[in-house]
N, C-alpha and C positions, 0 to 999 in steps of 0.2 A: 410235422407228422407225429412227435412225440408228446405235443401234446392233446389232439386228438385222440390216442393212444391213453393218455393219463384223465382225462376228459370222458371216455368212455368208459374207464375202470371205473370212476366216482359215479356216471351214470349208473351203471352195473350196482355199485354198492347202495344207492338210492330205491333201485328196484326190489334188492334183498331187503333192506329195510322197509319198504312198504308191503310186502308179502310178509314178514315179520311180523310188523304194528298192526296186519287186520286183526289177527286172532288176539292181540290183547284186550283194542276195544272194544272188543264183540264181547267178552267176559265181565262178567264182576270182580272176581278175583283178579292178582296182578298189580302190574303199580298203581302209585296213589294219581290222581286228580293231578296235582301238580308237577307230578314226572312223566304224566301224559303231554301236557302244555309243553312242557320243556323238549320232549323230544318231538312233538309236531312242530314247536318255533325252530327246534335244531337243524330238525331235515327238511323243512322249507327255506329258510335262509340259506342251507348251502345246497340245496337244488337250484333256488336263484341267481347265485354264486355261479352254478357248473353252469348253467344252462346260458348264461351269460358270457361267461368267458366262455364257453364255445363257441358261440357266433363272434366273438372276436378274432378267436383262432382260426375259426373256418373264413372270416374275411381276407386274413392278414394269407390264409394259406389260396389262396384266390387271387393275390396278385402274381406269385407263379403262373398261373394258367392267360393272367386278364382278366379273367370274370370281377375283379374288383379295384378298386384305386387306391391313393392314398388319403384321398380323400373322402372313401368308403372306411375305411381302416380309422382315419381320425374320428367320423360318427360312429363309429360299433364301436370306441373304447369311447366315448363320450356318450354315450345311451347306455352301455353297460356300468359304467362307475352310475352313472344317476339310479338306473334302477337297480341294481346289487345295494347300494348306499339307500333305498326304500325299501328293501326285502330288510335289511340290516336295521331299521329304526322298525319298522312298520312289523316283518314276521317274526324275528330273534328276537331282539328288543321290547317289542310289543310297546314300544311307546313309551319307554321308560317305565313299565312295569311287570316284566319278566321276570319272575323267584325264580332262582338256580338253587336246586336241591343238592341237598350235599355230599350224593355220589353220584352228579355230574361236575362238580367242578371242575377237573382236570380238562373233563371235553372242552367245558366254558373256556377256559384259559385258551387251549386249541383253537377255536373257534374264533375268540376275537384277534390269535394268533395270524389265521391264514386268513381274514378281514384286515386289518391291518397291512400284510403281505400284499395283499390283493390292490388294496387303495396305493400302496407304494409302486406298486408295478404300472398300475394307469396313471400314477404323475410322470414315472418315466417314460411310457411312451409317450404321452401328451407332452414331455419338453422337448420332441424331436420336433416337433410343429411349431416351435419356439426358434429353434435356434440352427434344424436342418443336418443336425449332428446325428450320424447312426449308431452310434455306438450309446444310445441311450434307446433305443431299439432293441438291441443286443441285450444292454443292462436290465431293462424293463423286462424281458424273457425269462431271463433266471430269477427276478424277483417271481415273476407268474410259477413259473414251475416250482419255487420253493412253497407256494401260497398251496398248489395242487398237490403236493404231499403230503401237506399237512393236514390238508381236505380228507386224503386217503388214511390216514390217522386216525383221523375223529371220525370218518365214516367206518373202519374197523370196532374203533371201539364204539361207537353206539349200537354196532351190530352184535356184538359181545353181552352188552348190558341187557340190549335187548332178550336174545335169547335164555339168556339167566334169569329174567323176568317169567318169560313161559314156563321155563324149568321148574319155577318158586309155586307157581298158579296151582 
């Protein structure tokens, strides 16, 4: 439920941000060319991100009811790590050729921050299909919820940046 909860704040801060970013590139004034790229790589990899781990979370919150198994819960975190891990090379990344301007770096940091988080937390629930242990269920959860905080971080601060961009226009 909590994370649902955290899940729908980062959706929320997604939607600020895209109601933010219209009025930059509609102008000429504003940031440059390469802090447009940056923050479309940014808030596309971590909408892939959110919108990922929510159908995990809504899977895994679905065996409460039965609408799902565990073996629905082992494919939603095995289709989410594969496609967050393509939003992550293919939208952030851009392929290995992504410039980080150098007042985003902190987000940058952030960001491979709660990727990393994120990939830790789907090894651990993927070794409970290993070994049948729940307490790597357990452990996988707080890795997830650590990884969604820090989501909420970076999607504060890019909303921050953002706005101080318009402010400058």
């Amino acid at each position: 439920m909590k994370e649902n909860l955290f899940s729908r704040y980062i959706l929320l801060g997604f939607f600020v941000l895209f109601l933010v970013l219209t009025p930059i590139t509609a102008t000429v004034a504003g940031p440059s060319e390469q802090e447009k790229i940056y923050i479309s790589s940014a808030v596309g990899y971590l909408k892939t991100q959110n919108d990922n781990g929510m159908k995990v979370a809504t899977t895994m919150n679905d065996l409460n009811t039965g609408a799902s198994t565990l073996d629905d819960v082992h494919e939603a975190i095995k289709k989410a790590r594969f496609v967050t891990n393509a939003g992550w090379n293919g939208d952030y990344l851009r392929n290995g050729k992504l410039i980080v301007p150098p007042n985003f770096q902190k987000i940058d940091k952030k960001i491979h921050e709660t990727h990393n988080l994120r990939e830790k937390a789907y090894d651990e629930y993927l070794k409970y299909w290993k070994d049948g242990k729940t307490y790597h269920i357990e452990s996988g959860s707080k890795i997830f919820k650590k990884s969604e905080l820090v989501a909420q971080e970076v999607t504060k601060e890019l909303t921050k940046i953002i706005q101080a961009m318009n402010k400058d226009k």
